[in-house]
N, C-alpha and C positions, 0 to 999 in steps of 0.2 A: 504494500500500500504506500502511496507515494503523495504528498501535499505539495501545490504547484502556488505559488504567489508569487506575483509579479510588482514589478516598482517600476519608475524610473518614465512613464511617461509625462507628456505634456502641451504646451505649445511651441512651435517654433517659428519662423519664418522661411520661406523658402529657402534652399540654398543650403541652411543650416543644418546642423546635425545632431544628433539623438544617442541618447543609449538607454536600452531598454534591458530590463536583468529578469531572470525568475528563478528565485530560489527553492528547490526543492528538499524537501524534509520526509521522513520514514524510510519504507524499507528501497533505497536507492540501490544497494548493494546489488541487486535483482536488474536494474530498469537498463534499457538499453538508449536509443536511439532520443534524441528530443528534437522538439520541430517547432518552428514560430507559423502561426496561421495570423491572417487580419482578416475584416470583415467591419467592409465601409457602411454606410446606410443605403439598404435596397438593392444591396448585392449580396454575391453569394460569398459564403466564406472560402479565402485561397489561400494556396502554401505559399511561405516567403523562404524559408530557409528551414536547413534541417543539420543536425551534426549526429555524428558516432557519436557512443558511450564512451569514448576516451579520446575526439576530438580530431580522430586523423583523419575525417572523411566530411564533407561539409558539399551541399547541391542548394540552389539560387535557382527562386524564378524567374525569368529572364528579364521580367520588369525593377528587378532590383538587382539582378548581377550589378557587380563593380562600382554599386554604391552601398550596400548594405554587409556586412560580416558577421557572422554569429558565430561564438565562440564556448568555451567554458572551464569553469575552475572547479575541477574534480573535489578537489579539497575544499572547498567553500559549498559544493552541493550545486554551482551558481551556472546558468549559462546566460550569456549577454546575448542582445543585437545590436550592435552599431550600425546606427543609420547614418548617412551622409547624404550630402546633395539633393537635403530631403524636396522632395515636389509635393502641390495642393492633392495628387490623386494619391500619394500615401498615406492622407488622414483617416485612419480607421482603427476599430478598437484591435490592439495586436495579442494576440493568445499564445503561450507558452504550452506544450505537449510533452507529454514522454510515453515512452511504450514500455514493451515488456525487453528481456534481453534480446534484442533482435535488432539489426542494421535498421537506416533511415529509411523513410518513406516520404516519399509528399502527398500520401493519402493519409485524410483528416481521421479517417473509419478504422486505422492501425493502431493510432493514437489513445492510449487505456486511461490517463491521468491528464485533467486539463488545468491551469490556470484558470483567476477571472477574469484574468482578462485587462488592459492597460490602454486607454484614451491618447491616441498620438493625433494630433493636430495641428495640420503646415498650411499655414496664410500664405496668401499670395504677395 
């Protein structure tokens, strides 16, 4: 059983850039794979990025390649997103996931453990 909280959103400005964290708590020892989902208003919810269990493998949807990195600190329990270069169509609330032992997905339905979820919002 795995407890997902996230921090670290907010507002920014264009251009600007972000870091969004979720720290997870319980049985992590088990958990594999984490994944950052968002989900603007009146859309559907979509993958941004996803890491291994121990960080060597990391997949971008192609609307956030090469601006966005997600990371993580095994020892802290913590994985980040840093946003950069953020744009207005990134405003959306950003959700943190983990699965069970098992490599990444960027299917939302893999995903056993969610976040609440974090308010990121880029003015024009």
């Amino acid at each position: 059983q795995v407890q997902l909280v996230e921090s670290g959103g907010g507002l920014v400005q264009a251009g600007g850039s972000l870091r969004v964290s979720c720290a997870a708590s319980g049985s992590t020892f088990s958990s594999g794979a984490t994944a950052w989902f968002r989900q603007a208003p009146g859309k559907e919810r979509e993958f941004v990025a996803a890491i291994s269990r121990y960080g060597g493998t990391t997949n971008y949807a192609d609307s956030v390649k090469g601006r966005f990195t997600v990371s993580r600190d095994n020892s802290e329990n913590t994985v980040y997103l840093q946003m950069n270069r953020l744009k207005p169509e990134d405003t959306a609330v950003y959700y943190c996931a983990m699965r069970g032992p098992y490599g990444l997905t960027s299917l939302a339905s893999r995903y056993d453990y969610w976040g609440q979820g974090t308010q990121v919002t880029v003015s024009s």
